[in-house]
LOSEKE-144249 format. One record per residue: residue number from 1; residue in one letter; z, y, x of N, C-alpha, C, O in turn. Coordinates in nm, 3 decimals. Layout:
+-------+--------+---------+---------+---------+---------+---------+---------+---------+---------+---------+---------+---------+---------+
! kolgu ! drenke !     npz !     npy !     npx !    capz !    capy !    capx !     cpz !     cpy !     cpx !     opz !     opy !     opx !
+-------+--------+---------+---------+---------+---------+---------+---------+---------+---------+---------+---------+---------+---------+
!   NUM !      a !       Z !       Y !       X !       Z !       Y !       X !       Z !       Y !       X !       Z !       Y !       X !
...
+-------+--------+---------+---------+---------+---------+---------+---------+---------+---------+---------+---------+---------+---------+
# end
This chain:
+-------+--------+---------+---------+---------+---------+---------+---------+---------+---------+---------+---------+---------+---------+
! kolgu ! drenke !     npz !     npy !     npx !    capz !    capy !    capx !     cpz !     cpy !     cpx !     opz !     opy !     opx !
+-------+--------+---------+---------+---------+---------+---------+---------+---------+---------+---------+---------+---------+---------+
!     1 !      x !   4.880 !   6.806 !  10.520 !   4.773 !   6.711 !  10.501 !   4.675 !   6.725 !  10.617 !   4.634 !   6.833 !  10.659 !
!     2 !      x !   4.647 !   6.624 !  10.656 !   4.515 !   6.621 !  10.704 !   4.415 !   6.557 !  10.706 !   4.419 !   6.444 !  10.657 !
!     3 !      x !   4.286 !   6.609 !  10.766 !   4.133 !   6.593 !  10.677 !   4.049 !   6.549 !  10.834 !   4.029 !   6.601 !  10.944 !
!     4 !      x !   4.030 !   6.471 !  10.790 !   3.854 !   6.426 !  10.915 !   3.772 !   6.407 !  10.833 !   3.785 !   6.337 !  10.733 !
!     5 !      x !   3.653 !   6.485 !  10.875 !   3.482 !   6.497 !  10.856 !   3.408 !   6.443 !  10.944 !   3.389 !   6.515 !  11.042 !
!     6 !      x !   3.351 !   6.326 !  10.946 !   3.259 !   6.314 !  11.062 !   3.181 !   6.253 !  11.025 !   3.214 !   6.166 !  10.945 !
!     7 !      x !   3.009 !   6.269 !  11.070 !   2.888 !   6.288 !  11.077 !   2.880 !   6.112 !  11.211 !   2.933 !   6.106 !  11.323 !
!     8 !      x !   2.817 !   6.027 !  11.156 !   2.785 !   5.956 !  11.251 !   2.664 !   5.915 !  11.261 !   2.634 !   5.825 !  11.183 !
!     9 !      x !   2.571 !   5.958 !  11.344 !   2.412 !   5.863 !  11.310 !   2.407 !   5.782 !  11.431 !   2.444 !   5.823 !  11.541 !
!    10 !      x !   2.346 !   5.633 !  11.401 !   2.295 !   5.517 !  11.466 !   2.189 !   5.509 !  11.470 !   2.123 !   5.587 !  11.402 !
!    11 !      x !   2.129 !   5.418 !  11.543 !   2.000 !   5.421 !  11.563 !   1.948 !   5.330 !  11.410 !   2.017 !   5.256 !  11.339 !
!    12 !      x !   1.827 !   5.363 !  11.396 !   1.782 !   5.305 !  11.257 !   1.825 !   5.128 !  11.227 !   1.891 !   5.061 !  11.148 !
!    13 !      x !   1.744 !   5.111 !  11.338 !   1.761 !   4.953 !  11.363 !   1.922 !   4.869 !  11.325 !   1.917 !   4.746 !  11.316 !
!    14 !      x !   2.001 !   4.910 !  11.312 !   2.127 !   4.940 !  11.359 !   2.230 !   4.965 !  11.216 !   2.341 !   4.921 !  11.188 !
!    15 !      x !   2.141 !   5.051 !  11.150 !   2.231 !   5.105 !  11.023 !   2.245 !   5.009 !  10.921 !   2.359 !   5.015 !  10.875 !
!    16 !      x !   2.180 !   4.929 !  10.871 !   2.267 !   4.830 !  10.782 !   2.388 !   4.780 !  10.828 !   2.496 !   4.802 !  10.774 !
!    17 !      x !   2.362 !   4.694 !  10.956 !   2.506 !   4.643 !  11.033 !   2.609 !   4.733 !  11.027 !   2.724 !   4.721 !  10.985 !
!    18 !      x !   2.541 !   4.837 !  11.080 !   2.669 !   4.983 !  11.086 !   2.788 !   5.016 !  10.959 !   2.907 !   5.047 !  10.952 !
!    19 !      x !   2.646 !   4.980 !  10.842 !   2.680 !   5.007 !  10.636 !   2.766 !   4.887 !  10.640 !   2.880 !   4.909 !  10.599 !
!    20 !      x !   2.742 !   4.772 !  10.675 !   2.800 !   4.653 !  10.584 !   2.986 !   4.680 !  10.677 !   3.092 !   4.697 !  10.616 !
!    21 !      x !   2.972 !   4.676 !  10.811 !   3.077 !   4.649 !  10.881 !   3.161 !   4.803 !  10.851 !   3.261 !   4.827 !  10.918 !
!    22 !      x !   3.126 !   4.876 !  10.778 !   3.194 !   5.023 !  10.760 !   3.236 !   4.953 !  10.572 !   3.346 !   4.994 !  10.534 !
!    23 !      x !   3.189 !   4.896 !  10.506 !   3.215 !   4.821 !  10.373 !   3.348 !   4.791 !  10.394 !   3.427 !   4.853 !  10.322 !
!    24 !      x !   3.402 !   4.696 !  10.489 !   3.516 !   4.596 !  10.506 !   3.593 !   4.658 !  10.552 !   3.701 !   4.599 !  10.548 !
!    25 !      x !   3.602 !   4.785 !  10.612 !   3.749 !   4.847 !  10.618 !   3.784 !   4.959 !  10.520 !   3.883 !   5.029 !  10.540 !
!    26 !      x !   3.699 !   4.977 !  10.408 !   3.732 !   5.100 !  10.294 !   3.849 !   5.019 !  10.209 !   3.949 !   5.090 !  10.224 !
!    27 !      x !   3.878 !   4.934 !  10.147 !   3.989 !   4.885 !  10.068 !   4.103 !   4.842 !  10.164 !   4.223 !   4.855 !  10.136 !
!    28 !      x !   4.061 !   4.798 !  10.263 !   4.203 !   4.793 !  10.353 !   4.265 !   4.938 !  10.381 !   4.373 !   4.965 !  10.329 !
!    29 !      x !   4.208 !   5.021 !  10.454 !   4.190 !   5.145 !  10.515 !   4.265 !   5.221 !  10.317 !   4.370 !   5.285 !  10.319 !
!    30 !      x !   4.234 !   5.211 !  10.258 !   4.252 !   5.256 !  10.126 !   4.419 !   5.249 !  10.089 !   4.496 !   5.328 !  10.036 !
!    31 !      x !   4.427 !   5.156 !  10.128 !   4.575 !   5.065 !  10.063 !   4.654 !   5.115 !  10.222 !   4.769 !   5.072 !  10.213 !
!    32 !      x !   4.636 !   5.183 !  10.351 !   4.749 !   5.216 !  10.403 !   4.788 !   5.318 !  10.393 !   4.704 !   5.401 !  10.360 !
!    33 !      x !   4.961 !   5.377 !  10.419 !   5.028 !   5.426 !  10.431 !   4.987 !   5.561 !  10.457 !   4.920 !   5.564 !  10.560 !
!    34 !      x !   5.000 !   5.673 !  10.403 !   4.972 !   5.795 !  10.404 !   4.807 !   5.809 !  10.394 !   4.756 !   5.910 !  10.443 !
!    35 !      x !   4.737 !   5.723 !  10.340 !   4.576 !   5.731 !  10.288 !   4.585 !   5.773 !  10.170 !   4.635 !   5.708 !  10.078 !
!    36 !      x !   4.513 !   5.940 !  10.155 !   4.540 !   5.975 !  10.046 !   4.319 !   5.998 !   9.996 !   4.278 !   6.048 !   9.891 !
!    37 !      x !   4.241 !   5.949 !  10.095 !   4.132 !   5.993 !  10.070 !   4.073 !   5.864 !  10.199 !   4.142 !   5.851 !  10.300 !
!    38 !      x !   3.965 !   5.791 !  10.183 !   3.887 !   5.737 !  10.255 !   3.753 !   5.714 !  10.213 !   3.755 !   5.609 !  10.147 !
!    39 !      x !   3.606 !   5.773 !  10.220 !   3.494 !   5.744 !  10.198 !   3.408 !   5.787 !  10.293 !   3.395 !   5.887 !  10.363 !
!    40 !      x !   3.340 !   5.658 !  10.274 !   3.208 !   5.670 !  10.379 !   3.057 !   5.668 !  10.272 !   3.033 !   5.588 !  10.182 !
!    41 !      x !   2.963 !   5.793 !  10.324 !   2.841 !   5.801 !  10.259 !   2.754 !   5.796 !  10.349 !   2.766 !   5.841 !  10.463 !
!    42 !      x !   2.620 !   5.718 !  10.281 !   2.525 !   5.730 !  10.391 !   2.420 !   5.882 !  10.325 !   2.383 !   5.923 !  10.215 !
!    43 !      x !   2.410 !   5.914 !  10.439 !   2.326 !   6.027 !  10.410 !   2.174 !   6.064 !  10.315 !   2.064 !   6.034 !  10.362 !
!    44 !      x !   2.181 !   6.099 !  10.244 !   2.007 !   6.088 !  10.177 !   1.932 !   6.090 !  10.196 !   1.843 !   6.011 !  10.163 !
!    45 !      x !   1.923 !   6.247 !  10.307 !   1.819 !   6.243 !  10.347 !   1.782 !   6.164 !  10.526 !   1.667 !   6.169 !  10.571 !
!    46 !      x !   1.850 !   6.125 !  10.571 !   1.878 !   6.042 !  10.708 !   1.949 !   5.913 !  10.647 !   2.062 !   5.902 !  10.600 !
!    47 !      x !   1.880 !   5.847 !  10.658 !   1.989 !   5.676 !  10.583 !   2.045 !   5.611 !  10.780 !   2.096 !   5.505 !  10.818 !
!    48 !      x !   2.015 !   5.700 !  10.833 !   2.090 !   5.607 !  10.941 !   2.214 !   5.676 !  11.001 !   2.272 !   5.659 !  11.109 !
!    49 !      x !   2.239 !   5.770 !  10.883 !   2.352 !   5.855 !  10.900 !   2.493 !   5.833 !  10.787 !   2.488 !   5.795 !  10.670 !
!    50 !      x !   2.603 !   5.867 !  10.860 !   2.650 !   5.789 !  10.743 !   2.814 !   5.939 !  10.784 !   2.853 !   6.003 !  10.882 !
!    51 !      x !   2.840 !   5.929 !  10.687 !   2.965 !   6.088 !  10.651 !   3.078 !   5.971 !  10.625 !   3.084 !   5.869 !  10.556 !
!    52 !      x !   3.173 !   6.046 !  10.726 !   3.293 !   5.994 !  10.691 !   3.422 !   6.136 !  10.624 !   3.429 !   6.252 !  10.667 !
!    53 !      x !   3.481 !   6.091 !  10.546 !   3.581 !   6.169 !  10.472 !   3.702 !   6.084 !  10.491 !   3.709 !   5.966 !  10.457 !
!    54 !      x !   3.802 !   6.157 !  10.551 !   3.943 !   6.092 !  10.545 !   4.037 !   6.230 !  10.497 !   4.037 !   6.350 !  10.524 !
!    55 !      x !   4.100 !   6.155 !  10.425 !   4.309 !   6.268 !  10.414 !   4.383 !   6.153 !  10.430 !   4.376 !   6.039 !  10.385 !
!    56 !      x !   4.487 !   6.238 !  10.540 !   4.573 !   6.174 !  10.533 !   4.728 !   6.278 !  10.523 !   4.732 !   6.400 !  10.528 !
!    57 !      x !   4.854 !   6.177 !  10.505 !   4.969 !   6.289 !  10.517 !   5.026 !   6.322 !  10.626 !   5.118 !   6.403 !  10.629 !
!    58 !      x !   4.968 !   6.248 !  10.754 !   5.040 !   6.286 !  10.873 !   4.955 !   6.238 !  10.965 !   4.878 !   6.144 !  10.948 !
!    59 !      x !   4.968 !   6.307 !  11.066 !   4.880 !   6.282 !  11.210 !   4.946 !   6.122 !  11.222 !   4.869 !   6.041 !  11.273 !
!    60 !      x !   5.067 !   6.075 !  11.185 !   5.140 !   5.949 !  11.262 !   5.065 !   5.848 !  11.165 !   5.013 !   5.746 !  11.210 !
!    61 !      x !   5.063 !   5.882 !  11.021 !   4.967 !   5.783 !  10.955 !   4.810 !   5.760 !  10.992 !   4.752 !   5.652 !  10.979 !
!    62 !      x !   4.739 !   5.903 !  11.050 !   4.608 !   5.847 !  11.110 !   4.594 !   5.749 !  11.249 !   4.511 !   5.668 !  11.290 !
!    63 !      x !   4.717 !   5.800 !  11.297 !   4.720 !   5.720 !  11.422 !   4.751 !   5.572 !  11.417 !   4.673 !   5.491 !  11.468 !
!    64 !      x !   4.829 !   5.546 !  11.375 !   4.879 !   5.399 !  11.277 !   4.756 !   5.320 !  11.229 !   4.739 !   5.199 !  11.246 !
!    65 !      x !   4.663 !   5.417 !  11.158 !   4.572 !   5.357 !  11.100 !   4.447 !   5.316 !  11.194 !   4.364 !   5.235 !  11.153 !
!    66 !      x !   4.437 !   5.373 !  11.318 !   4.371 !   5.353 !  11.380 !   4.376 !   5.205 !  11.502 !   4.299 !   5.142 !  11.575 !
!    67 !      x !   4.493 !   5.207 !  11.468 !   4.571 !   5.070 !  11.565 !   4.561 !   4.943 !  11.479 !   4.591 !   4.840 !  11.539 !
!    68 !      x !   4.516 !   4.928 !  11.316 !   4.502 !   4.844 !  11.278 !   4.413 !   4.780 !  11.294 !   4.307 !   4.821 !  11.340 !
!    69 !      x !   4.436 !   4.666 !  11.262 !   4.351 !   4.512 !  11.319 !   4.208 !   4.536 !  11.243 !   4.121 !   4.549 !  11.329 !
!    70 !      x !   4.157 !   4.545 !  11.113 !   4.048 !   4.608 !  11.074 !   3.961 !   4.739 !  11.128 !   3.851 !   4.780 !  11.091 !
!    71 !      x !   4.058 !   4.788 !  11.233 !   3.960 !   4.927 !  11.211 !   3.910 !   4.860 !  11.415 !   3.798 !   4.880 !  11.463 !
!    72 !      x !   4.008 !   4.796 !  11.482 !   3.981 !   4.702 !  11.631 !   3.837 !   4.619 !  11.562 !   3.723 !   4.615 !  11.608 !
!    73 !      x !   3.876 !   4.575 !  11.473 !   3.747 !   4.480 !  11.428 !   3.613 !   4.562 !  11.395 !   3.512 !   4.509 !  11.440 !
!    74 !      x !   3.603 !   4.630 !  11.356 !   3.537 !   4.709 !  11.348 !   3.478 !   4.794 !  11.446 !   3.356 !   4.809 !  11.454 !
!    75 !      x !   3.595 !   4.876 !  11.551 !   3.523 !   4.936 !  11.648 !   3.447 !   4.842 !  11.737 !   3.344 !   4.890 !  11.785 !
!    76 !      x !   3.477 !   4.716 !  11.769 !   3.444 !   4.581 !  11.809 !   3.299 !   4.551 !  11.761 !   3.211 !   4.510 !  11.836 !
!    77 !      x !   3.285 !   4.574 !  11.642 !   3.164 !   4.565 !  11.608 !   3.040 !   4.678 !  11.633 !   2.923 !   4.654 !  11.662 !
!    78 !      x !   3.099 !   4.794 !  11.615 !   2.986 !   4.902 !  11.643 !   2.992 !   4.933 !  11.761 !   2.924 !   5.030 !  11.794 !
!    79 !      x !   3.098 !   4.846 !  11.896 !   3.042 !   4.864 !  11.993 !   2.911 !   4.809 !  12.057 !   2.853 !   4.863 !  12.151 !
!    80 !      x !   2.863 !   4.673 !  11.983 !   2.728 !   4.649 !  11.977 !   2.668 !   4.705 !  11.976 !   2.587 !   4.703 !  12.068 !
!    81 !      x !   2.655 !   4.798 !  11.874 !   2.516 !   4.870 !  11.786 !   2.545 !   5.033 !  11.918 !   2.630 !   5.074 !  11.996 !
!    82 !      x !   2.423 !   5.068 !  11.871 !   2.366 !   5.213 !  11.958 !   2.401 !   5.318 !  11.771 !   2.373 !   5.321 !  11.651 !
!    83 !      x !   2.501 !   5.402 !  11.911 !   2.561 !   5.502 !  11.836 !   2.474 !   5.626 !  11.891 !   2.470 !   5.631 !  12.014 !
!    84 !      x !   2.413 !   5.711 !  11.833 !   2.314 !   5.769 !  11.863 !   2.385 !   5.954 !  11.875 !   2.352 !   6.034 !  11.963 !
!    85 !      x !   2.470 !   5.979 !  11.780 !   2.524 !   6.076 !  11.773 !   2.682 !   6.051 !  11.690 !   2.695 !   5.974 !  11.594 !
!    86 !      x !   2.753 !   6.103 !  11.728 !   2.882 !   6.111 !  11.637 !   2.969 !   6.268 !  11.639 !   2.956 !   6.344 !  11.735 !
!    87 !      x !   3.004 !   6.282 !  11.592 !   3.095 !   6.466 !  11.547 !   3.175 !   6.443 !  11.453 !   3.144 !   6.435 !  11.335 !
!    88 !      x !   3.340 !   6.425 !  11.524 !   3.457 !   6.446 !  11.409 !   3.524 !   6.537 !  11.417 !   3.554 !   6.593 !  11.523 !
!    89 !      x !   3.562 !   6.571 !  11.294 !   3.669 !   6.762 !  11.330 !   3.784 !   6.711 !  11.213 !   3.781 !   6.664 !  11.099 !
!    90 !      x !   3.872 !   6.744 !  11.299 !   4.021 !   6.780 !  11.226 !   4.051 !   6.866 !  11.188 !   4.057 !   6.966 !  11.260 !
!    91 !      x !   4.086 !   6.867 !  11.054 !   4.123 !   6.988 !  11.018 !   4.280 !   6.983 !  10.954 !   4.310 !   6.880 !  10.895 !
!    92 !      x !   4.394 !   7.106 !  10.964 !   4.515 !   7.075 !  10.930 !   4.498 !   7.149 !  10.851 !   4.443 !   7.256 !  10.878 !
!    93 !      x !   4.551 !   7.107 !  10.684 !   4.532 !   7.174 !  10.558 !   4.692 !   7.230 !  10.535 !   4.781 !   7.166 !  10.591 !
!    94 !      x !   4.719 !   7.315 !  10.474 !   4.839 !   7.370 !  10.492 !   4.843 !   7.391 !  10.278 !   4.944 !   7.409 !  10.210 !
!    95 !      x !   4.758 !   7.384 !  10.249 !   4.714 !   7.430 !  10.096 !   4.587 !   7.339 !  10.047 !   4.493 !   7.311 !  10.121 !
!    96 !      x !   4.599 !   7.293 !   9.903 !   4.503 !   7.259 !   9.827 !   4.467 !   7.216 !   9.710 !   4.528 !   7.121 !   9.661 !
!    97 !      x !   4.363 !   7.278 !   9.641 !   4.352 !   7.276 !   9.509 !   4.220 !   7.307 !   9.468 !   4.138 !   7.361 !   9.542 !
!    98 !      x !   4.198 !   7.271 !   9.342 !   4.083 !   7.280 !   9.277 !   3.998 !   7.388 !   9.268 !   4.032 !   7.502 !   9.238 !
!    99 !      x !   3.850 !   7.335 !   9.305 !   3.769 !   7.485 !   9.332 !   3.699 !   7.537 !   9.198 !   3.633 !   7.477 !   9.112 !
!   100 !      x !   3.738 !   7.675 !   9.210 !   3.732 !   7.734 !   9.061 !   3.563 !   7.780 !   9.073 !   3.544 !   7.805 !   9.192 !
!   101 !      x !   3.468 !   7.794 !   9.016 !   3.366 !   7.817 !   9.034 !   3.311 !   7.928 !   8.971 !   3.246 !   7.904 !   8.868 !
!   102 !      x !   3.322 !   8.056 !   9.011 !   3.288 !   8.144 !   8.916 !   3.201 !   8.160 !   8.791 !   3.101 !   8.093 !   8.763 !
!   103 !      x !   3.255 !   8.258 !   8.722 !   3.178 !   8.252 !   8.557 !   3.091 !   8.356 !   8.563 !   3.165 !   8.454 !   8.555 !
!   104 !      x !   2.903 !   8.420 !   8.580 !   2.954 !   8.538 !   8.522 !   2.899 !   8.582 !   8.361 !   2.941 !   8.684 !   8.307 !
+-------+--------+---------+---------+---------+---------+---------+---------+---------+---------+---------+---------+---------+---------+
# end
């Protein structure tokens, strides 16, 4: 499996456009091929920040997914807007399961 985390903040001005045009690729993006996880949050305490969460089952399905016509439309769009900071990390999960939370 694998997992992207990434942290994106825009400039304020900027972040609704950023929210609405990040809206229209979660149900597409949802429904492809080896998408086992896709959500985007905007941050609480920074609203011009917005967390991305992906799983997928294969590096070939993220890559795939990235070549689709929604996600072109999209980068298309936030190439407008002022991207102020962005940080994505890959991570390759080899194991996973439910976090047990200690009792005492």
């Amino acid at each position: 499996m694998l997992v992207i985390s990434a942290r994106v903040e825009v400039a304020p001005a900027d972040a609704e456009a950023y929210i609405a045009g990040a809206q229209k690729i979660i149900e597409p993006t949802r429904a492809e091929q080896g998408c086992q996880l896709y959500g985007l949050a905007r941050d609480i305490s920074e609203p011009n920040v917005v967390w991305i969460s992906e799983q997928w089952d294969s590096e070939a399905d993220l890559f795939a997914h990235l070549k689709t016509p929604h996600i072109a439309e999209f980068l298309e769009l936030t190439s407008a807007l002022t991207v102020i900071d962005m940080n994505a990390i890959r991570y390759d999960v080899a194991a996973a399961g439910p976090l047990q939370i200690p009792q005492d």
